[in-house]
C-alpha positions as CSV (number, residue, x, y, z in Angstrom):
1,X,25.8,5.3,5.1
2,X,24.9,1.8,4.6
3,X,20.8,0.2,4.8
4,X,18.7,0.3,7.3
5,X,16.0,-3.0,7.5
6,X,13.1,-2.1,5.7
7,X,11.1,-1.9,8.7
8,X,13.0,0.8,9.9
9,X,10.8,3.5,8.5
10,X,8.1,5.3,9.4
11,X,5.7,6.9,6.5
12,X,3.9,10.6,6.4
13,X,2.1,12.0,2.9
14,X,-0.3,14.6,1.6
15,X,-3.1,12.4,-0.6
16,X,-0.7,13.7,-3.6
17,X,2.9,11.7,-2.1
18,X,4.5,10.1,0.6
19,X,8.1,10.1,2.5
20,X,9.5,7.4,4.4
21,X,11.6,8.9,7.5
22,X,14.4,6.1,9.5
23,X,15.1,5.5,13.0
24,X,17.6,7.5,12.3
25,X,16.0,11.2,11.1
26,X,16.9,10.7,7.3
27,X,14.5,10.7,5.0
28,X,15.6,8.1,2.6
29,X,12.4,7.9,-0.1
30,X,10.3,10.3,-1.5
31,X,8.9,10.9,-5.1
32,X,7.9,14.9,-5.3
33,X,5.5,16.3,-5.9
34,X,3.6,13.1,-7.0
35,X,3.1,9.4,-5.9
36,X,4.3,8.1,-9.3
37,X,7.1,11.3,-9.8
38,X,11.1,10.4,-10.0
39,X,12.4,10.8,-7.0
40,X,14.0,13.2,-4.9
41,X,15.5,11.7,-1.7
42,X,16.2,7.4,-2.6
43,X,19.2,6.6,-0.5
44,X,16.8,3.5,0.1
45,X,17.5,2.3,-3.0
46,X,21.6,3.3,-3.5
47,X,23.0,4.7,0.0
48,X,25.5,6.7,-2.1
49,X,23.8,7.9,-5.1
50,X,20.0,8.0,-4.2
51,X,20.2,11.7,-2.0
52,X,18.2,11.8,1.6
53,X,17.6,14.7,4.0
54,X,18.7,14.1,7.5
55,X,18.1,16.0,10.8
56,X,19.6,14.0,14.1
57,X,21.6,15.2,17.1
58,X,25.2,14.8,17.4
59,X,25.0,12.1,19.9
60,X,27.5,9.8,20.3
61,X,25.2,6.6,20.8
62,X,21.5,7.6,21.1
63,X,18.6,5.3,21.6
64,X,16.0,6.0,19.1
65,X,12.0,5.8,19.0
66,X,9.2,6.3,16.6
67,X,5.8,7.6,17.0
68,X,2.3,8.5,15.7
69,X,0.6,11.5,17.5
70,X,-2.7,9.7,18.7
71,X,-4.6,9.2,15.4
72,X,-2.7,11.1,12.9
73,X,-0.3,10.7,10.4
74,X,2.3,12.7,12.0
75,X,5.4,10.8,12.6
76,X,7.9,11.5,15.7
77,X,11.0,10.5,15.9
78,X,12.8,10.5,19.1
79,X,16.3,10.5,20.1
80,X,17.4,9.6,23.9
81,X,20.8,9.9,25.2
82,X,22.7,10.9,28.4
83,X,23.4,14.3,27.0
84,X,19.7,15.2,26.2
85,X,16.6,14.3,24.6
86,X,15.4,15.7,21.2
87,X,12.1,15.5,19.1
88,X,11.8,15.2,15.3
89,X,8.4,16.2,13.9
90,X,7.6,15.2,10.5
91,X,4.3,16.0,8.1
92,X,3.1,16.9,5.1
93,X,-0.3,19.4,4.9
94,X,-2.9,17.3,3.2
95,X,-3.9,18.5,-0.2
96,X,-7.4,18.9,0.7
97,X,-6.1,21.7,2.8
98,X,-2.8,23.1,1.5
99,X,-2.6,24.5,-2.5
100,X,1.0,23.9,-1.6
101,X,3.3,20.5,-2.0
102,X,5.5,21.0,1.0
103,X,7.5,18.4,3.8
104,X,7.7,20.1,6.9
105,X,10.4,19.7,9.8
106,X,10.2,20.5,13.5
107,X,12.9,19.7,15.5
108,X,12.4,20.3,19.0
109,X,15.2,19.7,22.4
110,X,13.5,18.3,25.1
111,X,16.0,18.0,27.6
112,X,19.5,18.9,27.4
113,X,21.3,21.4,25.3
114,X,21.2,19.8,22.3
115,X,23.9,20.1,19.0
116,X,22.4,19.4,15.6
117,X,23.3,18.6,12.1
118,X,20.5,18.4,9.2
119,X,21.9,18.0,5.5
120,X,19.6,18.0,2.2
121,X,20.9,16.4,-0.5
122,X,18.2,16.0,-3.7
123,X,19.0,14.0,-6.3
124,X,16.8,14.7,-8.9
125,X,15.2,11.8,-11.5
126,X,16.0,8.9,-10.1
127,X,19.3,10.6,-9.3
128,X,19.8,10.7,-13.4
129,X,19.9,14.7,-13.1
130,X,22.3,17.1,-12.0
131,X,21.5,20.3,-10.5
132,X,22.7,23.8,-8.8
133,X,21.7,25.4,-5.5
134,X,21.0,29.0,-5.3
135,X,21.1,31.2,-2.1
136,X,18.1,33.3,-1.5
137,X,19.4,34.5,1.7
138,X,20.2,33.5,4.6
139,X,17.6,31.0,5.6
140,X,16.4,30.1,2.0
141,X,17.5,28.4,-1.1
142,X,16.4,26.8,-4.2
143,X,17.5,23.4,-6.0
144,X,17.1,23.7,-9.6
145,X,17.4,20.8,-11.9
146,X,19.9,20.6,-15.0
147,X,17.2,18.9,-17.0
148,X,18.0,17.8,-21.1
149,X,16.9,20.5,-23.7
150,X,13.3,20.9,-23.9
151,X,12.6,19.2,-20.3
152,X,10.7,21.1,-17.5
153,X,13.1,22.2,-14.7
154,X,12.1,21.1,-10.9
155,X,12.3,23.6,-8.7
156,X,12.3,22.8,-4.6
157,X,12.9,25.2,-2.0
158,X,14.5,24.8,0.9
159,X,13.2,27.2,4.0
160,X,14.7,27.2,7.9
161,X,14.3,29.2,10.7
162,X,18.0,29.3,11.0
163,X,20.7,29.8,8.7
164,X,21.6,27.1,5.9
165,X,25.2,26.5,4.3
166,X,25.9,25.4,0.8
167,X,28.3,22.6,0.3
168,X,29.2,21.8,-3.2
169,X,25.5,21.3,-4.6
170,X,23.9,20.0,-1.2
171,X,22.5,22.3,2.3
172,X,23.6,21.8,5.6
173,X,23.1,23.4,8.9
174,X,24.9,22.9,12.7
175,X,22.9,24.4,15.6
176,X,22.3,24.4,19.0
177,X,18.9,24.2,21.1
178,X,18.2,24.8,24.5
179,X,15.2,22.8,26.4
180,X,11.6,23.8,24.7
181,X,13.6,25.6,21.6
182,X,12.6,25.0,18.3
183,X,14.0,24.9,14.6
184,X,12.2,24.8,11.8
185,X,12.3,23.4,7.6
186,X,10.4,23.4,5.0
187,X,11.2,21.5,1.4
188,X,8.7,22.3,-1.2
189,X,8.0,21.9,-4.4
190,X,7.8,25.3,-6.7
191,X,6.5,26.6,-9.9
192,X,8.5,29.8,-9.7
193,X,11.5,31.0,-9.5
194,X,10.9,33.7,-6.6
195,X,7.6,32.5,-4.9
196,X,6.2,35.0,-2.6
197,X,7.2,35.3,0.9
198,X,5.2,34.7,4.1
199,X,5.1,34.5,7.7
200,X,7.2,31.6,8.2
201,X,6.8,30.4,11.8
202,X,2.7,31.2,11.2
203,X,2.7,29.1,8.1
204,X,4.7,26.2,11.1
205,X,1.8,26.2,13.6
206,X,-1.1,26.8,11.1
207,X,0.2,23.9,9.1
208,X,0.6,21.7,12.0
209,X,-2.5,22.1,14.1
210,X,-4.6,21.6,10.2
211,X,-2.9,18.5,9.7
212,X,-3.6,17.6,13.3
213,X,-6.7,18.2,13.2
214,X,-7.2,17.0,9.7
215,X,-6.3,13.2,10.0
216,X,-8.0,13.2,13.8
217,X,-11.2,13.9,12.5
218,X,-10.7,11.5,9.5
219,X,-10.0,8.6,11.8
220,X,-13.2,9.7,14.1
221,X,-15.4,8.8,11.2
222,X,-14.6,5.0,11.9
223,X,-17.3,2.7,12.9
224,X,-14.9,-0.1,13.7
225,X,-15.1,-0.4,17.4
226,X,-14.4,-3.9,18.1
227,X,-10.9,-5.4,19.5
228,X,-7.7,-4.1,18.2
229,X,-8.9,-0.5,16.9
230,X,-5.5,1.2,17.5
231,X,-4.2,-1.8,14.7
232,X,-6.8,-1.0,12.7
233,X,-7.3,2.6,12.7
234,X,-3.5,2.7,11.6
235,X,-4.4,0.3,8.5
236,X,-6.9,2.4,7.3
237,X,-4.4,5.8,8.0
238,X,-2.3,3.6,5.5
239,X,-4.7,3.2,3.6
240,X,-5.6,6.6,3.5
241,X,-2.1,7.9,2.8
242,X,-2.0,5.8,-0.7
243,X,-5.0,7.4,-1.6
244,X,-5.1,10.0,-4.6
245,X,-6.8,13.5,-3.1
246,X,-6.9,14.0,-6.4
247,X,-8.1,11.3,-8.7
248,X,-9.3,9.2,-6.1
249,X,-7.0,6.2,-6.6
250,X,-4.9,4.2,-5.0
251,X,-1.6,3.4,-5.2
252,X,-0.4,-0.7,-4.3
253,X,2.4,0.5,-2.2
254,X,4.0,3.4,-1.6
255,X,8.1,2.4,-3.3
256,X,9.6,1.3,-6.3
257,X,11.6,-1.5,-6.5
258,X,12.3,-2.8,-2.7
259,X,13.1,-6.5,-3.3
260,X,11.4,-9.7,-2.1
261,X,14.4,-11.5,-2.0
262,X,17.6,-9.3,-0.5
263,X,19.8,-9.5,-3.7
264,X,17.5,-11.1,-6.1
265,X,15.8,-9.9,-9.2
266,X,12.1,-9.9,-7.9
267,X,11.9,-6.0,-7.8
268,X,9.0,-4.5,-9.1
269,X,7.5,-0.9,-9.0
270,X,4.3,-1.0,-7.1
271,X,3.4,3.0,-7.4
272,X,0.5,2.6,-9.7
273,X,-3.4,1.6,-9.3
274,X,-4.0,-2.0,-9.4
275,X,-7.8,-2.7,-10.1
276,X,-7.7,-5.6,-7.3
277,X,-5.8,-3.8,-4.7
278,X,-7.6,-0.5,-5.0
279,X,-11.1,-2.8,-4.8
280,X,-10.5,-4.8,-1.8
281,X,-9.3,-1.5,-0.1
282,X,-12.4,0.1,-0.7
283,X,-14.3,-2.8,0.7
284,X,-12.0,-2.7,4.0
285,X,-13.0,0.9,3.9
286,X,-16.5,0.9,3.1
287,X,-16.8,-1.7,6.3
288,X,-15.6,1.0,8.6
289,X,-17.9,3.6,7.1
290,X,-15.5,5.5,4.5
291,X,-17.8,5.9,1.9
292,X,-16.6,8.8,0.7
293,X,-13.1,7.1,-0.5
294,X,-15.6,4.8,-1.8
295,X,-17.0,7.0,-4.3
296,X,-14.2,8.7,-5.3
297,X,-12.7,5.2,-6.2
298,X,-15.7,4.6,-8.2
299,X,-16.1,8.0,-9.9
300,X,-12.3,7.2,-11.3
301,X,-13.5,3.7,-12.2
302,X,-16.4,5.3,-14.1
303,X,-13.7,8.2,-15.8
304,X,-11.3,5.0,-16.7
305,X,-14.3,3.1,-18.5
306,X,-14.8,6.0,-20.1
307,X,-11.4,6.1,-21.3
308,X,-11.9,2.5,-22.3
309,X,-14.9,2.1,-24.2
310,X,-13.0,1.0,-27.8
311,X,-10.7,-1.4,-25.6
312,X,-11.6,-5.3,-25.7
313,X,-11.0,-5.5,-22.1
314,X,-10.1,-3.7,-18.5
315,X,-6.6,-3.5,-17.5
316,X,-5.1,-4.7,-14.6
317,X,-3.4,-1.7,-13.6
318,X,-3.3,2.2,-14.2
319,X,-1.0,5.2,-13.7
320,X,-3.0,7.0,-10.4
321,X,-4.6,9.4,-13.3
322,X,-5.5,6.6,-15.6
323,X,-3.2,6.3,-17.8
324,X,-2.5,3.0,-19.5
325,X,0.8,2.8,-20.6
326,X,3.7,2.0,-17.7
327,X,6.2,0.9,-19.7
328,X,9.3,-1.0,-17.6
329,X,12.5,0.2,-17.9
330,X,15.9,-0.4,-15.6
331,X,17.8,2.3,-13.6
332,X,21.3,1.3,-13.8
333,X,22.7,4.2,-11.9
334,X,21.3,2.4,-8.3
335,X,22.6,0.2,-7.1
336,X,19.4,-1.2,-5.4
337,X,19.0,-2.0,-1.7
338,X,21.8,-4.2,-0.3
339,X,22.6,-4.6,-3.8
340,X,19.6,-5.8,-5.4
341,X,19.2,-5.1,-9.1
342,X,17.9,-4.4,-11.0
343,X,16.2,-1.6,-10.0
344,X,12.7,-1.1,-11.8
345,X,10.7,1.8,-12.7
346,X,7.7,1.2,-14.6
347,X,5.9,-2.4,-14.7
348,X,5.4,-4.4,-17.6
349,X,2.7,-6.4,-15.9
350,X,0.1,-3.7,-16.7
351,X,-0.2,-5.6,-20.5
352,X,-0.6,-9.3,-19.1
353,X,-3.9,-10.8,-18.8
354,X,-5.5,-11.3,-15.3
355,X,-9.3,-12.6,-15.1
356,X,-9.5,-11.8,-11.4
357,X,-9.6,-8.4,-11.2
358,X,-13.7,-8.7,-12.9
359,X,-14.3,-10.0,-9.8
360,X,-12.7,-8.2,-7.3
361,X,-14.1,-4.6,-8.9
362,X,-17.3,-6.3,-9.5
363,X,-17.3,-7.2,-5.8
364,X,-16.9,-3.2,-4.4
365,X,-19.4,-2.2,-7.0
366,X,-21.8,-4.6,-5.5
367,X,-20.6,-3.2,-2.1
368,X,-20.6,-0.1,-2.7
369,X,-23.8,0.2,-4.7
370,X,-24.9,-1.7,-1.3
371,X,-23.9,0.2,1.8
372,X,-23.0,3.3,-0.4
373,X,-24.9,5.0,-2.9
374,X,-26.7,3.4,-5.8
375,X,-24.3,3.8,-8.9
376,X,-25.6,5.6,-12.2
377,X,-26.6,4.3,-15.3
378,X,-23.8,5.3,-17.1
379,X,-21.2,3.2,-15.0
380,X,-23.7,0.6,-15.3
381,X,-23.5,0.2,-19.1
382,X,-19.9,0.7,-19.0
383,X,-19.4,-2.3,-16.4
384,X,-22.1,-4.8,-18.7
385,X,-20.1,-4.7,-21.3
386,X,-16.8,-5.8,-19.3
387,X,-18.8,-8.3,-17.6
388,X,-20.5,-9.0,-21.2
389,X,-16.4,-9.8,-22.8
390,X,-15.7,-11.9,-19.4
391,X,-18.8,-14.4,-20.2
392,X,-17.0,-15.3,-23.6
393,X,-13.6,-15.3,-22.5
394,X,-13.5,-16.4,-18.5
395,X,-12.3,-19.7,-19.8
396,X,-8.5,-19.2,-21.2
397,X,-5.4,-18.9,-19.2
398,X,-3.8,-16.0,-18.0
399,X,-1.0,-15.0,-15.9
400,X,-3.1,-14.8,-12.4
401,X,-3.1,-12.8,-9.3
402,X,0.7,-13.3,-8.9
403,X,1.6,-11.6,-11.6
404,X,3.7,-15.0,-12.5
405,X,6.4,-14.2,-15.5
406,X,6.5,-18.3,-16.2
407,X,3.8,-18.6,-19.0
408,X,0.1,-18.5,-19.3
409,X,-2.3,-20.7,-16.9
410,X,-5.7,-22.0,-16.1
411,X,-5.2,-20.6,-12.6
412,X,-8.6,-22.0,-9.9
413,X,-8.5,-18.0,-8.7
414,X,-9.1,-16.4,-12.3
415,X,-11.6,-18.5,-12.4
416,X,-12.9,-17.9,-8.7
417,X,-13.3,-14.5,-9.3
418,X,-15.0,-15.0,-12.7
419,X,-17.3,-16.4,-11.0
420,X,-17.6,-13.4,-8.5
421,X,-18.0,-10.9,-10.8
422,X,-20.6,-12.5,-12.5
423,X,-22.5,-13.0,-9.4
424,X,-22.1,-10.0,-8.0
425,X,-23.5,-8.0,-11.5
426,X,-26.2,-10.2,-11.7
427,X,-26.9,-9.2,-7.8
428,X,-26.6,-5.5,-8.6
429,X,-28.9,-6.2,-11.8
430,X,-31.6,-7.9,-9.4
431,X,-31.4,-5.2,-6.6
432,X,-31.7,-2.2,-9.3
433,X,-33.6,-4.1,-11.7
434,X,-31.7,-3.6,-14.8
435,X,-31.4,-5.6,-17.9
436,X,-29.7,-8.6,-17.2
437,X,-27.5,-10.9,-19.8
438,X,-29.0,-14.2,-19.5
439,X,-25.9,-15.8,-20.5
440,X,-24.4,-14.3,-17.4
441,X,-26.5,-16.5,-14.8
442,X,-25.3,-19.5,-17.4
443,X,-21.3,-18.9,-17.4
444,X,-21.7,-18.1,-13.6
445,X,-22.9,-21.5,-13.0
446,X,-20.7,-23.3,-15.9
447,X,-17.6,-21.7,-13.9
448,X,-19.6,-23.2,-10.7
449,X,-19.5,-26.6,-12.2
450,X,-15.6,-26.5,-13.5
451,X,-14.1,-25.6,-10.2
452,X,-15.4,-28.4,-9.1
453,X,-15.3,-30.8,-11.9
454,X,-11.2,-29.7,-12.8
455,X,-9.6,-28.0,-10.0
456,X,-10.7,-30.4,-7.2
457,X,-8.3,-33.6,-6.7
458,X,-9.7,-36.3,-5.4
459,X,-6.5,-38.4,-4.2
460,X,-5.2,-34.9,-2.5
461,X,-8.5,-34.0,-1.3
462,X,-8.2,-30.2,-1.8
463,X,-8.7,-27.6,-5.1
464,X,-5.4,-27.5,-6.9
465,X,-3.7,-23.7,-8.4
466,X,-4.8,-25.1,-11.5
467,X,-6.2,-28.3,-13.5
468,X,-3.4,-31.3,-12.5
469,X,-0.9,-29.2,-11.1
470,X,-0.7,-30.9,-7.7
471,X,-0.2,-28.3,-5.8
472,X,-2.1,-25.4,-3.5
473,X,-2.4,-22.0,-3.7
474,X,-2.8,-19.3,-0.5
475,X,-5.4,-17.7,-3.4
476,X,-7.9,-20.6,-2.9
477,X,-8.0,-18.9,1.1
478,X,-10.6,-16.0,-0.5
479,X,-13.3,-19.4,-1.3
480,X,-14.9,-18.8,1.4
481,X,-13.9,-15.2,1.8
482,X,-16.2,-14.5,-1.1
483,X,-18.4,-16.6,-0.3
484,X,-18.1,-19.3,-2.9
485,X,-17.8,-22.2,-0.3
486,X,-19.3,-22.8,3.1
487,X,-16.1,-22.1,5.3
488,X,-17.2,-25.3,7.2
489,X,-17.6,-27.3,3.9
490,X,-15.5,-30.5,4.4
491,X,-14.0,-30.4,0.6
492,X,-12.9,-26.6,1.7
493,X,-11.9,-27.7,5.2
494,X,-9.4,-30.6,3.6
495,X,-8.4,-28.0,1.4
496,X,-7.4,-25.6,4.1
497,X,-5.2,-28.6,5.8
498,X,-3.6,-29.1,2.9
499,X,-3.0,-25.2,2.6
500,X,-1.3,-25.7,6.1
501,X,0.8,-28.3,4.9
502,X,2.3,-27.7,2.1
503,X,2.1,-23.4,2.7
504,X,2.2,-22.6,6.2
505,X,4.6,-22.0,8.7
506,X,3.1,-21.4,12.1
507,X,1.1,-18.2,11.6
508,X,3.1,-17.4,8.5
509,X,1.6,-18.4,5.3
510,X,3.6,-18.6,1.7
511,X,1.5,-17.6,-1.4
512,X,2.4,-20.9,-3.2
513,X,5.3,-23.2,-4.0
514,X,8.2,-22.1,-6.2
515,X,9.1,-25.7,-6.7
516,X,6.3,-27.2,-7.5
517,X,4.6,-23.9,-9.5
518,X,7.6,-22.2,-11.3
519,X,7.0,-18.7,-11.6
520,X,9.8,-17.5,-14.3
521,X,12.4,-16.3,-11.2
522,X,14.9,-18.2,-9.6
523,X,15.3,-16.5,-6.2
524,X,12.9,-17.1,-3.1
525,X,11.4,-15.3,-1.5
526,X,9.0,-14.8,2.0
527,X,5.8,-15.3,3.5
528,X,3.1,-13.0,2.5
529,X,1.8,-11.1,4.9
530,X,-1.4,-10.4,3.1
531,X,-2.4,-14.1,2.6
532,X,-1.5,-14.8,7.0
533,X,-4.3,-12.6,7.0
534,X,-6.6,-14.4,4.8
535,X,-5.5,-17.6,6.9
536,X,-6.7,-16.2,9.8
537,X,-9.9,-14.7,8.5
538,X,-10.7,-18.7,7.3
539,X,-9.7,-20.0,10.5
540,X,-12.0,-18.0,12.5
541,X,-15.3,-18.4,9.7
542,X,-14.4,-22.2,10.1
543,X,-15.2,-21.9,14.2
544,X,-11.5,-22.5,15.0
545,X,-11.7,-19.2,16.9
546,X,-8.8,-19.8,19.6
547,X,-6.2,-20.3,16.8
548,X,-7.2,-17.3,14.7
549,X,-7.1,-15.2,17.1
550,X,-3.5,-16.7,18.0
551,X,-2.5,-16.7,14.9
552,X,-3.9,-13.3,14.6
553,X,-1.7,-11.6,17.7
554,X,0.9,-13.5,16.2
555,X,0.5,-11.5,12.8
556,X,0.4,-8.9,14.8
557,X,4.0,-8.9,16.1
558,X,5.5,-9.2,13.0
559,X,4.4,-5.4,12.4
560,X,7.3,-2.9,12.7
561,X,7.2,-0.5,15.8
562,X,4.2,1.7,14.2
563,X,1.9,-0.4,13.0
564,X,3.3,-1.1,9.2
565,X,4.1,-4.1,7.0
566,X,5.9,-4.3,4.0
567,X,4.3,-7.3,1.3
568,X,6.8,-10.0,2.6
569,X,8.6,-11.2,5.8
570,X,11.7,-13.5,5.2
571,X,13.0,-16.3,7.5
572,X,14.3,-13.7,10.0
573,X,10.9,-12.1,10.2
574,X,12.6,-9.0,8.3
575,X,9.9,-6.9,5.8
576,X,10.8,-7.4,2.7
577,X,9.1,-5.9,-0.7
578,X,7.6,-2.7,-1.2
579,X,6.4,-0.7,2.2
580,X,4.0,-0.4,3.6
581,X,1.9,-2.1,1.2
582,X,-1.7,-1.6,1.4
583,X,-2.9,-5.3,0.2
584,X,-1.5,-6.2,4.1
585,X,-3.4,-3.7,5.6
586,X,-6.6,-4.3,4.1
587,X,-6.2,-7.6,4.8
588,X,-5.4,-6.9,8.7
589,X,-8.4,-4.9,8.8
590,X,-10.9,-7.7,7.2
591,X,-9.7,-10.6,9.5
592,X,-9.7,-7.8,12.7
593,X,-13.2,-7.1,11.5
594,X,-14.4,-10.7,11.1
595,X,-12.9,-12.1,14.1
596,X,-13.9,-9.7,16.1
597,X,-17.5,-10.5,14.9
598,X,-17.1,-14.3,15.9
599,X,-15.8,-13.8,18.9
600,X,-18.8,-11.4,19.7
601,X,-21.2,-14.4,18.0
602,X,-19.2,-16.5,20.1
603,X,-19.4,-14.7,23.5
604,X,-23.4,-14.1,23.3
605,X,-24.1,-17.4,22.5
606,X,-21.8,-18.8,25.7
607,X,-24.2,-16.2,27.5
608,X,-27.7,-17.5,26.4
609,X,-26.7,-20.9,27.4
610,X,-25.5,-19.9,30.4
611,X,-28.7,-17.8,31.1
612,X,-30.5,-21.1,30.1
């Protein structure tokens, strides 16, 4: 079968998980029924092995397309040859609709009489599994799982609107449709044996026009009406898609294991709740009026401190339901994609220690508590105390935002966002007029006076990554961001050239230098898309409005054809790393919102001098 480029895919979900459907009509990832469950289709991940479900025509050399319908998450995927045009129409009923867990498929000919194959072919955790088909009739069967004594079986069902062959322990089907025919699947997850039946092409069009309907209206509560909205709108459908229905969490990204280097060893398994990623998400949210998402993010906060009280700190990360323990292990039945091993599930980063992420929940608290509702007491409490164990232990090293697996450090952004989440409690202590730790406005301003005094160079004229390390880190890009520096500030604006110097390649921007930083891997790997953002976002608070927004369009480009970005892009411009990763997004959508804003700034004031 061989790989398609990671940019090849288009993404659907249900708030519960989420399928990535190619170019070419397979669907080659999807963990069922849950973000964070083995998976059930990963050909992504080994070609042979992994199991997909694809629907195409039989054409001998098609030309194919993908597409959103306007405002939705509902992917089409086109197919245009001399023989005909067909449509394939891919979704998932949200789980704030549907009781069910169910992938629908509507393939529709267009023009043409058009010949079809589709084959389903599960393979059932992390293809570790074996399992049987059974024929219900015609038009239905069931996959069950040969699970180990005392495991659960999976059940999924297969439904079609025309009749299905069994080959060996996968489904096929070969059919014909005439212009403005239609044939219809459904792949769903079961807890019976026999579920009940039901008026199949009903269910189709009910489900459809919901789900429609569904993510239109969600999108129409978006106050972001500035330049770029269609960019932006599909970064916050993103967004949205990672987003637990249930628990109110959010994943990083939606895969396991896609590598940032093609072949090398950096392959981790994003599917989990990272306390920084699911923060600045909520931020980029709560800016375009999604306070809902907001509070469910900070009810599960509140539930997880809960769950914390007897621990001496917060954790970086969590399973999507809270849970602590994501212990990393090694699937040595895949191969990985285009070979690149090993393939994780799991990620033992969940036990290192990372200062930041104080400041970056501290931050949406403050935001939230803001332009959202005012939080209760309890959370309150719950948050002192974290805030309370960082004043006595912001200054030690850790292994920082990169998650780097090459020792402890004094990184400048653990210490940056120390400082953040001090501020920003003593803030939210000021505007409710809670008790406030007095020692808090004294570490806030001791971390003030360190930054300054150890992580600024004065021969290099910029804030190291940490104390002597002469060298830069795309981190240092959120001091201003957060407000910790004037953006016009000349000891941040020598630091931002020497950012460009040593980190930036034309609009592309690396997060910081393998050589000079050693990070515990040996392969490279590319530019990260998120911190391009956070370039452009400086750029335009500095006044250098002309280049951000360059830059900007530029960053634009490098999107696939819907909208989406993976973590990295490599020399080629290829994605590269887990996709679509919502870091990127919410990243697109703060530097869209803020240069938007300076261009506005910009534009009025031309206009009052002009009126002068």
């Amino acid at each position: 079968m061989g790989y398609q480029p990671i940019e090849n895919y288009g993404i659907i979900g249900d708030l519960n998980t989420v399928a990535l459907i190619g170019l070419d009509g397979a669907i080659d990832y999807m963990c069922f029924p849950n973000f964070d469950s083995p998976s059930i289709f990963a050909a992504l991940l080994d070609d042979k092995n992994g199991g997909n479900f694809k629907i195409s025509p039989l054409f001998q050399n098609p030309r194919s397309k993908q597409m959103y319908l306007p405002d939705t998450n509902v992917l089409v995927t086109r197919f245009l040859d001399e023989e005909g045009v067909a449509e394939v129409t891919d979704f998932m009923p949200v789980q704030e609709l549907s009781k069910g867990k169910e992938l629908i498929r509507r393939v529709t000919t267009i023009r043409g009489k058009v010949s079809y194959q589709m084959k389903c072919s599960p393979r059932f955790s992390y293809g570790r599994d074996l399992h049987t088909v059974e024929r219900i009739s015609d038009t239905e069967v069931i996959f069950r799982s040969k699970t180990k004594e005392n495991q659960p079986q999976t059940l999924l069902r297969l439904t079609s609107s025309i009749a299905l062959t069994i080959q060996k322990n996968d489904v096929m089907a070969n059919f014909n449709l005439n212009p403005g025919e239609i044939a219809d699947f459904v792949f769903e997850h079961i807890d019976e044996e026999y579920p009940e039946k039901r008026d199949f092409e009903a269910f189709i069009t009910k489900s459809l026009f919901e789900t429609v309907n569904y993510w239109k209206s969600w999108a129409e509560q978006s106050t972001y009406s500035g330049r770029w909205r269609d960019m932006v709108n599909r970064s916050a459908l993103v967004l949205k898609l990672l987003t637990s229905y249930k628990y109110g969490s959010m994943i990083a990204a939606a895969t396991f294991s896609l590598p940032e280097s093609i072949g090398g060893a950096r392959n981790f398994d994003y599917r989990f709740t990272w306390i920084r990623d699911t923060s600045f998400s909520m931020y980029a949210l709560t800016r375009m009026g999604y306070t809902k998402e907001a509070g469910a993010f900070m009810n599960w906060v509140e539930n997880l401190c809960e769950d914390i009280k007897g621990e001496n700190r917060l954790g970086i990360m969590y399973a999507i339901n809270g849970a602590t323990q994501l212990k990393e292990k090694i699937l040595t039945n895949f191969e990985g994609y285009k070979k690149s091993s090993p393939v994780r599930i799991g990620n033992d980063a969940y036990g290192q220690l990372q200062l930041d992420i104080y400041g970056e929940l501290m931050d949406a608290v403050y935001l939230f508590n803001k332009y959202g509702e005012p939080i209760s007491y309890d959370l309150w409490k719950n948050l002192e105390k974290q805030v309370n164990w960082l004043a006595e232990n912001w200054n030690q090293p850790d292994e920082g935002i990169w998650e780097v697996r090459g020792g402890k450090q004094n990184f400048l952004y653990s210490r940056l966002m120390s400082w953040v989440a001090l501020d920003r409690g003593i803030k939210i202590a000021e505007a409710r007029s809670f008790p406030l730790n007095p020692r808090w406005l004294a570490e806030r301003n001791n971390i003030f006076n360190v930054i300054y005094a150890d992580f600024w160079d004065e021969e290099k004229q910029a804030f190291m990554q940490s104390p002597g390390s002469g060298t830069v880190d795309a981190s240092a890009l959120l001091m201003p961001l957060v407000r910790f520096i004037s953006p016009k500030d000349p000891r941040w604006l020598s630091t931002l050239k020497k950012i460009e110097d040593e980190l930036v390649s034309d609009a592309l921007v690396y997060r910081y230098s393998q050589d000079a930083a050693p990070d515990g891997f040996i392969s490279r790997e590319g530019t990260f898309s998120m911190c391009s953002f956070w370039y452009v976002e400086c750029l335009s608070k500095s006044g250098q409005l002309d280049k951000a927004r360059l830059y900007f369009e530029k960053m634009l480009g490098y999107s696939n054809h819907l909208g989406l970005y993976a973590e990295q892009l490599g020399f080629k411009g290829e994605h590269l790393g887990n996709f679509p990763q919502a870091f990127t997004h919410l990243g697109l959508i703060s530097a869209a919102y803020n240069l938007d804003k300076q261009l506005n700034n910009s534009r009025n004031k031309s206009t009052d001098n002009d009126n002068d």
